[in-house]
N, C-alpha and C positions, 0 to 999 in steps of 0.2 A: 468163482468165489462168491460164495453168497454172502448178505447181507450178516444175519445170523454169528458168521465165523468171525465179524469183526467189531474189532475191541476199539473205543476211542478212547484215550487218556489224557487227562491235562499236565498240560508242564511247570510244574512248579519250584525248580531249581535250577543250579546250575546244570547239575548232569545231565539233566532233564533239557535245558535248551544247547546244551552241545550234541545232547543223540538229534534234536530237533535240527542242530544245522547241516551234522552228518549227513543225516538222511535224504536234505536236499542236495548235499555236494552228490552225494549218490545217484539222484534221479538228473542231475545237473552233466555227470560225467558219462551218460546215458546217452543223453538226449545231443543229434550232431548238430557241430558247430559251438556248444557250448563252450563257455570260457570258464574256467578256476579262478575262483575267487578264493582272498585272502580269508583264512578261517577266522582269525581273531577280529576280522573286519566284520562280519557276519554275527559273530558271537555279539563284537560290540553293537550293533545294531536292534539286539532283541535283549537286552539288559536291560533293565529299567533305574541300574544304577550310572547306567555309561551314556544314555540317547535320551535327550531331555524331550523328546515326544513325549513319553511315557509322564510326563509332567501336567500334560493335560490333554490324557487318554488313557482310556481302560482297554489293557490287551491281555486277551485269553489265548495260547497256544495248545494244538491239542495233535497227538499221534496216535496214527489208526496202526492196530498190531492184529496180523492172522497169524495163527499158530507158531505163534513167539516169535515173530520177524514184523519187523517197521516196514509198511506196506504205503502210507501216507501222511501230508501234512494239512495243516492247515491255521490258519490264525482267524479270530472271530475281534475284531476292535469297533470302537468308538470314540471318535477323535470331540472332544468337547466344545474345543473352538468352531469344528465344521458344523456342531450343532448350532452355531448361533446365526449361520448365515442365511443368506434369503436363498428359497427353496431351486427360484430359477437358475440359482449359479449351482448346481448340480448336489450340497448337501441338503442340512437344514434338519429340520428338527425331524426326530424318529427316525435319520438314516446311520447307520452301520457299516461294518467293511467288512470283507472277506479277504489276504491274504497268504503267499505262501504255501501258496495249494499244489500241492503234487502227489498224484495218486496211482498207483501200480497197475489200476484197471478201473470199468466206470460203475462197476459196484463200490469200490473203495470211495471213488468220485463222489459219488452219490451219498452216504452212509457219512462223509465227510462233511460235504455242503450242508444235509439236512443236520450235522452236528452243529454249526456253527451258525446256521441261523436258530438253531431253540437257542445259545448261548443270547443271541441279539434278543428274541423276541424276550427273554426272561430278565434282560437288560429295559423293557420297555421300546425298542425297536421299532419300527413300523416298516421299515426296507431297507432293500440290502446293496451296498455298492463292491464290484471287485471285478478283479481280482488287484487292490491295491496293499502293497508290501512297504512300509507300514502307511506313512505319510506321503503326500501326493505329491511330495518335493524326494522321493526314494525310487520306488520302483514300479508304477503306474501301468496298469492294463496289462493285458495277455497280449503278446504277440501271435497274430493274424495273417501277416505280411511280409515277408523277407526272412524267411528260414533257413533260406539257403546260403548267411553266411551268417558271422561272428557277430554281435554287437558290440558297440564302444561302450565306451568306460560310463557305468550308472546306468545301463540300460538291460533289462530281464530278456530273457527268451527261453522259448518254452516249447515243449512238443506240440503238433501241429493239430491231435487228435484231441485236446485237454478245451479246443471249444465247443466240439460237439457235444462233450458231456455235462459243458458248465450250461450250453441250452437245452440241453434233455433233462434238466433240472429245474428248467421252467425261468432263465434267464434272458433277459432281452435285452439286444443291442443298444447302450447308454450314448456312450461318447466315443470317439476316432482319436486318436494322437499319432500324429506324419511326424517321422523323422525324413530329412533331405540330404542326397546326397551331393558333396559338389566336387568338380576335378579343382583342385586350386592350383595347380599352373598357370589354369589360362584367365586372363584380363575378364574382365567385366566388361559387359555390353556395352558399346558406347555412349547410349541413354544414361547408364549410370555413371560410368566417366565424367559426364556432363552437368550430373548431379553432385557428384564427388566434390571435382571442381569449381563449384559453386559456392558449395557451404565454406570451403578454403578461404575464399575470399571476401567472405563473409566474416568481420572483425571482431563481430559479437561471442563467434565459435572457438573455442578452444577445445581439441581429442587431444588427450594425454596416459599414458601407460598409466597401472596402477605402479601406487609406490608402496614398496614393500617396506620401507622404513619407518612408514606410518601406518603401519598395516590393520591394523585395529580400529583405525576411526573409517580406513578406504572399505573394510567389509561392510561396517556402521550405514557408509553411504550407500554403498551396491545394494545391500538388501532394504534401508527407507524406501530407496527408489521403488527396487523391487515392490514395496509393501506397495509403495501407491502406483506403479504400472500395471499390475495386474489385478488390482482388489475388485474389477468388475468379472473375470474372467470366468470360464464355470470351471469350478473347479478347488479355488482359490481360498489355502487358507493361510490367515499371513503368519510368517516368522514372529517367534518369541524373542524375549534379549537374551533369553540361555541358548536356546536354537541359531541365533545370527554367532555370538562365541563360539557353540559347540562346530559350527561352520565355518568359520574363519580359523581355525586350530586344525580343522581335518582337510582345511583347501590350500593351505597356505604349503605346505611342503610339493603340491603338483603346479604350481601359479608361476607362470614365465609373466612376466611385464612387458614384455614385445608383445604378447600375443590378449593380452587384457587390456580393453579400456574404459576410461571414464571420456563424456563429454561434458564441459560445460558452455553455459550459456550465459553471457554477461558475468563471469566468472561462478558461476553457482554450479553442481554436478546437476544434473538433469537426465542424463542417459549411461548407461553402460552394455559393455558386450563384455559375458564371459567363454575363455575358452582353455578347453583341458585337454591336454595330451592323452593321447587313447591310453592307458597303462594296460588294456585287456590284450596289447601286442605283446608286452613282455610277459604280463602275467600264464598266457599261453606257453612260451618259452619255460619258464621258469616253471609251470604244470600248479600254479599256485600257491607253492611254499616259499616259504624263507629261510629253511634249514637244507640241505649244509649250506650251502651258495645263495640263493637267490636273491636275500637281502642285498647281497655286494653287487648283484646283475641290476637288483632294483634302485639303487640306491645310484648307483654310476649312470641309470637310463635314465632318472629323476633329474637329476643336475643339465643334463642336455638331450633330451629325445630324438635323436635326427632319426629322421625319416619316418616319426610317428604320423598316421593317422592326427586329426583334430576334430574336436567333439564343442561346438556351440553350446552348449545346455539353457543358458538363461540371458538374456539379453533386456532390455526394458527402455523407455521413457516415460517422463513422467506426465501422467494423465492429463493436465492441464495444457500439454503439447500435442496429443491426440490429433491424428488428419489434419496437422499442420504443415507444411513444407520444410518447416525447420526440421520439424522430427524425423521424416525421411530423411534429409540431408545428414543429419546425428548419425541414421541407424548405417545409408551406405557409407561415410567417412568412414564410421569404425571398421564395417565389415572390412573395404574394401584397404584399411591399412593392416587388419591383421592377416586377410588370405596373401597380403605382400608381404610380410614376416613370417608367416609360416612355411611359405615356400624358399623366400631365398637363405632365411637363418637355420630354418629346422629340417630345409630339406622335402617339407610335409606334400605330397600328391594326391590328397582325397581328407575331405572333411566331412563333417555329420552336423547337419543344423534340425536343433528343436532335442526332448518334442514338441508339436507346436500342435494346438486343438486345430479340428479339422472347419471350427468356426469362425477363427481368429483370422480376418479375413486380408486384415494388415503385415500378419508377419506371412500369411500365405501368399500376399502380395510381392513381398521382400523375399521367399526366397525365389517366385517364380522369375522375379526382374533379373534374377541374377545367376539362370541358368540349370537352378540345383533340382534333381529329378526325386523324387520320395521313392523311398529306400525301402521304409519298414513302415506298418501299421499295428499299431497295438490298441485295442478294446477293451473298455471299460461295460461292465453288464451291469442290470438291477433286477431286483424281484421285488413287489410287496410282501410282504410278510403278515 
């Protein structure tokens, strides 16, 4: 397929971004090991009236068509707030996204990429980061690393050929993001044991579920913290108050309180661990729909997940306790209270921690103390432009 035979078009409605989600369920139900995801879940996330990114970001979606067939995707963004950040933490002014990207072959590939960075460059761009889907709190990097099975819940994968083409386009290796994998059965090293048991008796410490009856002010706190546990990290751009809402309404129906905590410290929150039920086990089951059945499969697996998979995603404490002993103490009490509730209440035999940058040398510390082997690798690319 040459260059020549293909057409790129922007999406500018709705029909326009339901062929745009088709087209990935397509190259998605392709590619093995993929999981089905919810369509309306999908939809919602490229709406600019449903996903409060689009709040402060400009996203161009566009589809490559050879001889009246959808052959590729692509999205071309610019996240506002990433422009304001210092350059070291990975955006910063004149950088861009690439998004979304799935191509039939690496002329599409290609024909694609150079679409989507003229979009940047005529935005004012000066370089280009991707392949991230949309915000860097969604669906982060190409997987590189661990193809050979499923991914949990909020994590992409992708054909194994789609990094060659994104480097024969003149892309280089950015940033690394480890996902860990851990058996949770088994206890924890005795070194952390001993850790564990420490902060217990430690009077200042209080680990406690989230409460879901206050559910509103407990996302309030997870995500402050969040703001300031990771505001140095590369990468890092903080939550809006529409974003921390539109978060706390789309987390709160997968949110067990055995398996989430808050810690504080002289009564104050200071740290949390979150953790989600894989839903990509059922959603496999279910082939990704909600009609005729699956809502009532999904709906009855929501309420109690035995024997799901569990997925860490985000964890934090707050910067001022950095390479402190307390913070450790914070980070194994939680862990090591919810890999004991997710085994003996949910049943759960294998967990997924992160992703966690291949920099961040604290939580790569935490999960190495605590036995968990890395799973998957997914990359992040840039160009100048």
């Amino acid at each position: 397929m040459s260059s020549a035979e293909i057409i790129i078009t922007p999406v500018n409605d709705k029909k326009g971004r339901s062929a745009f989600v088709d087209l990935g369920r397509k190259f998605a139900a392709q590619t093995p090991h993929s999981v089905p995801q919810l369509k309306s879940e999908q939809m919602e996330l490229i709406n600019p009236d449903k996903n409060p990114f689009f709040g402060h970001a400009h996203v161009a979606l566009f589809i490559a068509y050879s001889g009246g067939e959808a052959v590729g995707r692509i999205s071309a963004h610019i996240d506002k707030l990433a422009l304001e950040l210092p350059e070291e933490q990975g955006f910063g002014p004149g950088t861009g996204m690439f998004g979304y990207f799935d191509a039939a072959d690496e002329a599409v590939a290609q024909a694609l990429l150079a679409h989507a960075e003229e979009a940047l460059r005529k935005q004012r761009m000066t370089r280009v980061l991707g392949p991230i889907s949309l915000s860097i709190w969604e669906e982060p990097g190409l997987l590189v690393k661990g193809a050979d099975h499923p991914p949990m819940i909020m994590m992409g994968h992708h054909p194994e050929h789609y990094r060659a083409w994104i480097e024969a386009a003149g892309y280089a290796h950015e940033k690394s993001l480890f996902t860990y994998d851990l058996e949770v059965k088994h206890e924890f090293p005795p070194l952390i044991q001993r850790i564990v048991k420490s902060g217990h008796r430690n009077e200042r410490i209080r680990i406690r579920p989230i409460d879901l009856k206050n559910w509103d002010e407990e996302v309030k706190t997870v995500l402050t913290i969040l703001n300031d546990a990771w505001s140095s990290n590369w990468g890092f751009v903080p939550f809006t108050p529409d974003e921390i809402a539109y978060a706390g309404k789309k987390l709160k129906q997968i949110i067990h309180p055995e398996i989430n905590m808050l810690a504080e410290l002289d009564g104050e929150p200071v740290a949390f661990m979150m953790t989600l039920p894989d839903i990509n086990h059922m959603l496999t089951k279910v082939k990704g729909k909600l009609l005729p059945f699956g809502w009532f499969h999904l709906l009855r697996w929501l309420k109690h997940p035995k024997g799901s998979g569990m997925r860490v995603p985000l964890m934090g404490v707050r910067k001022e306790l950095h390479n402190s002993r307390v913070a450790s103490q914070l980070a194994f009490m939680m862990i090591s209270q919810i890999r004991k509730d997710a085994y003996e209440q949910f049943h759960s035999q294998r967990a997924e921690i992160g992703w966690i940058l291949d920099d961040n040398k604290g939580m790569v510390a935490i999960a190495d103390a605590i036995n968990s082997k890395v799973n998957k690798e997914y990359a992040i690319f840039a160009k100048a432009l």
